[in-house]
Steps between C-alpha positions, in 0.01 A plus 500: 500500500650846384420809689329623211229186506386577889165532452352613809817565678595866354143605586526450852688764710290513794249310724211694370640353090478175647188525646357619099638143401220215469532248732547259207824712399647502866685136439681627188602827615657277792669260281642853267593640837655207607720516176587821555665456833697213321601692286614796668695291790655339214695804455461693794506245818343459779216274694376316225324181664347669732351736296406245261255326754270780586407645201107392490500572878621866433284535211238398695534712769516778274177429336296500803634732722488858473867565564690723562249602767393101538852425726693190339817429688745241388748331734864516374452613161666214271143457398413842399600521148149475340419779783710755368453443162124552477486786737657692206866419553541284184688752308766527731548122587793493324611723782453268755750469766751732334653825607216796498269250394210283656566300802456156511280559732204636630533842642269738635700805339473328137156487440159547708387068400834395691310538813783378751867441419664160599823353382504266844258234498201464747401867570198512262230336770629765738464783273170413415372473779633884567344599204154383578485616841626873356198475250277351778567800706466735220164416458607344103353231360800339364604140360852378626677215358832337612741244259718296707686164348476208680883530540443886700230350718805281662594831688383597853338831365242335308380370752470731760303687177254196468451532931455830510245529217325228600449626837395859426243365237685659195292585159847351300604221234807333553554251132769268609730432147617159551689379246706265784792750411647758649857542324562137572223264565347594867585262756347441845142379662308845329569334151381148577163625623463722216597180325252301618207787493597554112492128424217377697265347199186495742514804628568639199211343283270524797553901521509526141139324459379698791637843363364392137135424633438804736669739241102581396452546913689738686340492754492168543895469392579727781294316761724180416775740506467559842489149584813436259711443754370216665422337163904530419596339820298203441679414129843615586498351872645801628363866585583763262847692596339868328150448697705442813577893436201593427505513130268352293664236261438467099720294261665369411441675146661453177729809494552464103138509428405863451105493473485305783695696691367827405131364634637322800663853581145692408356276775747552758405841478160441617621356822599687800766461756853316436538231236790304342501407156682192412643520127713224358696641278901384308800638540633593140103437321569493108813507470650107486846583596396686806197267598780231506766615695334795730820592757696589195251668304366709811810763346643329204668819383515520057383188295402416173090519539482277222717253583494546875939490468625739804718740365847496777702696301729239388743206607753751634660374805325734768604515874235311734208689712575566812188310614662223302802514706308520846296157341822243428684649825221409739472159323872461545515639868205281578695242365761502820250607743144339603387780715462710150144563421352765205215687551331745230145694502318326155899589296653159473616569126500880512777428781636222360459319787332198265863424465438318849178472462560183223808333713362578840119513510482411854748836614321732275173703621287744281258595730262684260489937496547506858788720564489532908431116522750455321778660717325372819479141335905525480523666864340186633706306313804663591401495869519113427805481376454520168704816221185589303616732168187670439471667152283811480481789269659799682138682367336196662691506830334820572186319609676243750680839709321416787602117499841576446566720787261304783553126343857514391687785603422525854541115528853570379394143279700423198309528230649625188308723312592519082356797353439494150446768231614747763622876323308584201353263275342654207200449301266352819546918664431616836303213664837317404777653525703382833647783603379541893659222631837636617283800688237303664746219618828680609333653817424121621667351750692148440496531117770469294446673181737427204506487147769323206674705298468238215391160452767328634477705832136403519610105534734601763199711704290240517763240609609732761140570618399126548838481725405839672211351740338872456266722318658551169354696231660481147340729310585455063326636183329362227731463216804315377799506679819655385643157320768454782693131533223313803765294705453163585591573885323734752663785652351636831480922499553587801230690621536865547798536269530636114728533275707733313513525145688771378745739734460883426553822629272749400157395541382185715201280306297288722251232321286218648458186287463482107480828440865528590565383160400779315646717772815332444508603133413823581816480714745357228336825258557733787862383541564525115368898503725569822298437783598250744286303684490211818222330432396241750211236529333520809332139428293495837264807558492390860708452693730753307871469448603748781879456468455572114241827606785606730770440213234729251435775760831561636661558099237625280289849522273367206303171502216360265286190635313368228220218560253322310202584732337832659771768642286598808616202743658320270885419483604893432340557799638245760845655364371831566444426854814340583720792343274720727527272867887455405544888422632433142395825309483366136281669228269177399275464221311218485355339161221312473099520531356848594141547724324413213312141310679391196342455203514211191741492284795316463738429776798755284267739420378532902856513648585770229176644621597467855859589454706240585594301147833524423531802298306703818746330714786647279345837511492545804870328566615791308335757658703758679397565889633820670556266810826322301643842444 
């Protein structure tokens, strides 16, 4: 299909165009729309799978509700590309997750239909639920719909959403997604009974025939309605989890079939209080390649849309992913110690902890998108004897603060904590980028914060983490590595101490992990123009290298920290202090994040935006200060 053969695609640019469309016409301009996305993400990547598997539910929603004043709110935001596209942001969809152009997702200061912005999974239910009260209190008579996968409903939040609305009565939909997927398939009891309510053949045809001959009496339908819930315990044996809160239960639907949907959702809006529809939907829908292998094609980055061939740039020997590293060196230090366990919130391949995962299932836990349980879940572990490495997304970390400072820190338990994607990453923008975690974690007592200068140094972290008996955060970014030789042995670093990596006089350059890199061609460039520089890599944020900070205030007037992470507490700052407590009067200027969220873009394009890529690093190496005389 060519852009120029859309039929009903091109004519739709808001809800209110969609609404104009026949009902017949809705399942084409789904299937058009669905190509469209394909072929867009073919070019321009993102979250294609998700996407993929809610395009009759969005198109649905669209056509019944009177949105943007009708409140949909979708959890996470993977699933939102048929959102932004018919609420008139087709035309820039080629835009999407690029510098200056549309996020990837929703945001409240994009367009008036993204109703709530989420990049972190489970917050829809809760948002809702705000929402509705707001409009409640306002006297409005307002519809308010919530999207949350299967996979999101794993997290604590969701639920205390679902207990909360249930218990204050709540006019609100919640349509539970399940496509059994979150970015790997879901794991944990929540699945199975969503298993076993999806593929219960009685219940099913029972509800079906019921639904099918009361359609011509509501009345009627609604009586049996009320009684539903005693009619589902008796064929599934068990009481229904959603009516336990409250909600009144329908589904599970065929999420693919958009007439049904559209007059299932026209019903809904007849009843009062809170209900949860229960949509089956895939993961990837239309598109073979991605229907068949879901966890890569959740972001498969360019491919052939023909073919389905992803496009890797090549068979040029590339260095490996830092996540890749962190996978084979738990495997191998697992290898020579038993008490090594891995623990990840729903990321097992995003981490690369799968690496374990297929030698040692048994030592491996993904414990669904449950961040806090997560680190608590390792702090018992630890407490009995056990060295947990949990893997979380430095983003994601942000929601298990609490659990790291009451169920690990405090404890002084030794539980090593791998932080992934931390710095910039890119494309994914704000909700992503992991740049808080040096500031909210230095001020904590019993942590050790540190960070590798290069892949290599990450191998020796970990290995001298697991021997450390403490809490030890390694914080590393997305990304290849720098292509350095990986040893075969394990060196322990101690902790505490950097290193040196180029003497100078004039100007003293202070990095913290891979960012030194580029720092340290900045360096060479600075030497070559006549500027001579001691550059130094702190490696461990906390505790600092004191004798090194005493070495650096005692000889230099001018010092630049520079730090892959927010200035304001960050590693520029816990240098800061010390000069000040120890009476050292250098000039410092730290680089790194400003008071202020990062956008999309790419990760060279942001730290040129931020100013601390290598050429701002330069510039500023070869600035004169008035303080060197």
């Amino acid at each position: 299909m060519t852009h120029t053969s859309y039929k009903y695609l091109l004519e739709v640019n808001s809800p209110d165009d969609l609404k104009k469309l026949p009902i017949e016409a809705l399942q084409s301009y789904c299937d058009e729309l669905r190509h469209f996305i394909i072929e867009q993400l073919a070019e321009n990547p993102g979250h294609l799978a998700s996407s993929l598997g809610t395009v009759e539910l969005t198109a649905a929603l669209h056509y019944v509700y009177n949105t943007p004043y009708d409140k949909v709110i979708w959890d996470v935001g993977h699933q939102a590309y048929a959102h932004k596209i018919i609420t008139g942001r087709r035309d820039r969809f080629s835009t999407n997750r690029k510098l200056g152009g549309l996020s990837g997702f929703p945001r409240i200061a994009e367009s008036p239909y993204d109703a709530f912005g989420a990049g972190h999974s489970s917050v829809s239910i809760s948002a809702a639920l705000g929402i509705a009260t707001a409009s409640r209190l306002r006297g409005e008579k307002r519809d308010v719909v919530a999207v949350i996968g299967d996979g999101a409903l794993t997290g604590g939040l969701a639920f205390e959403g679902l207990n909360n609305a249930g218990a204050a009565n709540t006019d609100l939909l919640v349509i539970l997604n399940d496509n059994h997927m979150s970015i790997d398939p879901n794991v944990g009891a929540l699945k199975e009974y969503l298993l076993s309510i999806s593929t219960s053949k009685h219940y099913n045809n029972a509800k079906n025939k019921i639904w099918e001959w009361l359609t011509p009496v509501p009345r009627l339908r609604r009586m049996i309605q009320n009684a539903g819930n005693a009619i589902k315990q008796g064929l599934l044996q068990q009481s229904n989890l959603f009516e336990s809160f409250n909600f009144r239960y329908f589904g599970p639907v065929d999420g693919h079939d958009v007439k049904l949907l559209t007059k299932v959702l026209r019903d809904l809006k007849e009843i009062p209080g809170p209900k949860l529809l229960h949509v089956l939907t895939v993961k990837g829908k239309g598109y073979r390649p991605a229907e068949s292998n879901q966890s890569v094609w959740h972001a498969p980055g360019k491919f052939n849309p023909e073919t389905g061939e992803r496009l890797t740039g090549g068979a040029t020997q590339l260095p490996p992913r830092y996540q890749d590293v962190f996978g084979h060196t738990i495997l191998e230090l697992a290898r020579h110690d038993n008490r090594i366990v891995g623990v990840t919130p729903a990321m097992p391949t995003g981490c690369s902890l799968s690496v374990m995962m297929e030698q040692m299932p048994e030592r491996c836990f993904d414990v669904g998108i449950a961040e806090g349980h997560a680190v608590t879940f390792s702090a018992g572990m630890a407490a009995a004897g056990l060295i947990p490495f949990c893997n979380i997304y430095s983003s994601f970390m942000q929601r298990a603060f609490d659990n790291v400072i009451h169920d690990v820190a405090l404890q002084n338990l030794g539980v090593v904590f791998c932080l992934d994607r931390a710095g910039l990453v890119g494309e994914d923008g704000a909700t992503h980028h992991g740049v808080f975690d040096i500031a909210y974690f230095r001020p904590i007592p019993n942590l050790v914060i540190a960070s590798p200068l290069n892949e290599a140094d990450l191998r020796d972290l970990m290995y001298t983490a697991q021997a450390s008996g403490r809490p030890f955060v390694i914080r590393y970014p997305r990304g290849r590595g720098e292509g350095v030789a990986l040893r075969k042995e394990f060196a322990a670093m101690p902790i505490g101490k950097g290193q040196i990596l180029q003497e100078g006089e004039d100007v003293a350059l202070l990095t913290f992990g891979p960012v030194g890199n580029a720092a340290a061609r900045a360096a060479k460039r600075a030497g070559e123009a006549g500027v001579s520089v001691f550059h130094a890599d702190l490696r461990y944020a906390k505790p600092l290298d004191e004798e090194l900070l005493h070495h650096v205030g005692r000889r230099f007037r001018r010092v630049i920290t520079v730090e892959d992470g927010v200035i304001h507490g960050g590693v520029g700052s816990a240098v800061l202090e010390f000069f000040d407590q120890q009476g050292y009067t250098p000039h410092v200027e730290m680089l790194g994040i400003g008071d202020h969220f990062v956008e999309h873009g790419t990760v060279a394009q942001l730290q040129h935006l931020c100013g601390y890529d290598e050429e701002e690093i330069y510039q500023k190496l070869l600035e004169k200060n008035e303080v060197n005389g």
